[in-house]
C-alpha positions as CSV (number, residue, x, y, z in Angstrom):
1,X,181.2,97.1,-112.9
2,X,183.7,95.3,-111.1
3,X,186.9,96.6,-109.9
4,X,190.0,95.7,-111.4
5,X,192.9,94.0,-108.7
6,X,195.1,97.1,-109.0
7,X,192.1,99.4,-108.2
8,X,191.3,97.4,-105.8
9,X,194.9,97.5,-103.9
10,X,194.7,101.0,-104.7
11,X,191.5,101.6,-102.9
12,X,192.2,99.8,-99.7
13,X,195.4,101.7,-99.1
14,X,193.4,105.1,-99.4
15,X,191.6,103.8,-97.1
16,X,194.6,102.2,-94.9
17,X,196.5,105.2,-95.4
18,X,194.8,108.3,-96.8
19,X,196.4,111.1,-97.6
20,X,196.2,114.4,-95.2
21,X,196.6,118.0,-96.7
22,X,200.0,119.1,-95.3
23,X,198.6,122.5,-94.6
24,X,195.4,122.2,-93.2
25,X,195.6,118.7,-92.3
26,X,192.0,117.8,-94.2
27,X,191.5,114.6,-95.7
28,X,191.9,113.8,-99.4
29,X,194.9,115.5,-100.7
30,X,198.5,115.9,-100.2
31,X,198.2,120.0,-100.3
32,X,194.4,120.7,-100.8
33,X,193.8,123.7,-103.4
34,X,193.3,126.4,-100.6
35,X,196.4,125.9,-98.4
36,X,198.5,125.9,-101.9
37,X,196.7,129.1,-103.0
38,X,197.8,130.8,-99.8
39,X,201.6,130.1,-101.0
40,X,203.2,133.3,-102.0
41,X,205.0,132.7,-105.3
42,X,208.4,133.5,-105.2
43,X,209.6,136.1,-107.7
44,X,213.1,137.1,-107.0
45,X,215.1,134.2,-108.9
46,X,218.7,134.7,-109.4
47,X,220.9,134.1,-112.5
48,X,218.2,132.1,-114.4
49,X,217.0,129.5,-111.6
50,X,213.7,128.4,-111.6
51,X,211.9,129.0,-108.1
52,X,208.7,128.5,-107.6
53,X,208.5,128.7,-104.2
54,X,210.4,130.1,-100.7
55,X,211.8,127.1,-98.8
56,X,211.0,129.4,-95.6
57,X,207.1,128.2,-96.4
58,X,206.6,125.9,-93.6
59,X,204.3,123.7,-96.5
60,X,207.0,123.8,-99.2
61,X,209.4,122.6,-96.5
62,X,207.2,120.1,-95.1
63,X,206.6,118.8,-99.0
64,X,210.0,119.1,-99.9
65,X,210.9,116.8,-97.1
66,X,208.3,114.5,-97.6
67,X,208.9,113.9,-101.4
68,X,212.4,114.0,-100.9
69,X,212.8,111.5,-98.1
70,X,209.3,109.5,-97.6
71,X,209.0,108.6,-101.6
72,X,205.1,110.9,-100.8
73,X,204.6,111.2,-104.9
74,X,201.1,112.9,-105.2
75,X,203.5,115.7,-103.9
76,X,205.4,115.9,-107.3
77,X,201.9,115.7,-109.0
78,X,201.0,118.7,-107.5
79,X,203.5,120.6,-107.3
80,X,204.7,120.0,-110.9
81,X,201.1,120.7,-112.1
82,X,201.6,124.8,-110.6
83,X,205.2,124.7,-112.2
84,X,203.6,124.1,-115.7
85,X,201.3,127.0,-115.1
């Protein structure tokens, strides 16, 4: 089955720029599953805010930054999938 043009746009920037875990640095994600499981959850939230995480996490920081400023959207994915939890 052939590819459609999107997929295959898609597929040579994976492969032009694929995405690095910012953690561990591994290929394939932008926060693999065992660097975001070794995130402590952060439970002291004040006057009804939603925190899900420290900022003092040098991985939340690093994402943070990289959503915020670099446009890096697989890191919303993510980290909106563990705030639905």
């Amino acid at each position: 089955m052939r590819m459609s043009i999107p997929e295959q746009i898609s597929h040579i920037v994976e492969v032009l720029f694929p995405e690095y875990c910012l953690g561990c640095g591994n290929r394939g994600t932008a926060i693999c599953n065992n660097c975001l499981s070794l995130i402590d959850h952060y439970d002291d939230c004040p006057n009804n805010v939603v925190v899900l995480y420290s900022y003092h996490n040098p991985i939340i920081r690093k994402a943070i930054w990289q959503l915020k400023y670099k446009g890096r959207r697989p890191l919303a994915t993510i980290l909106g999938r563990v705030l639905g939890e």
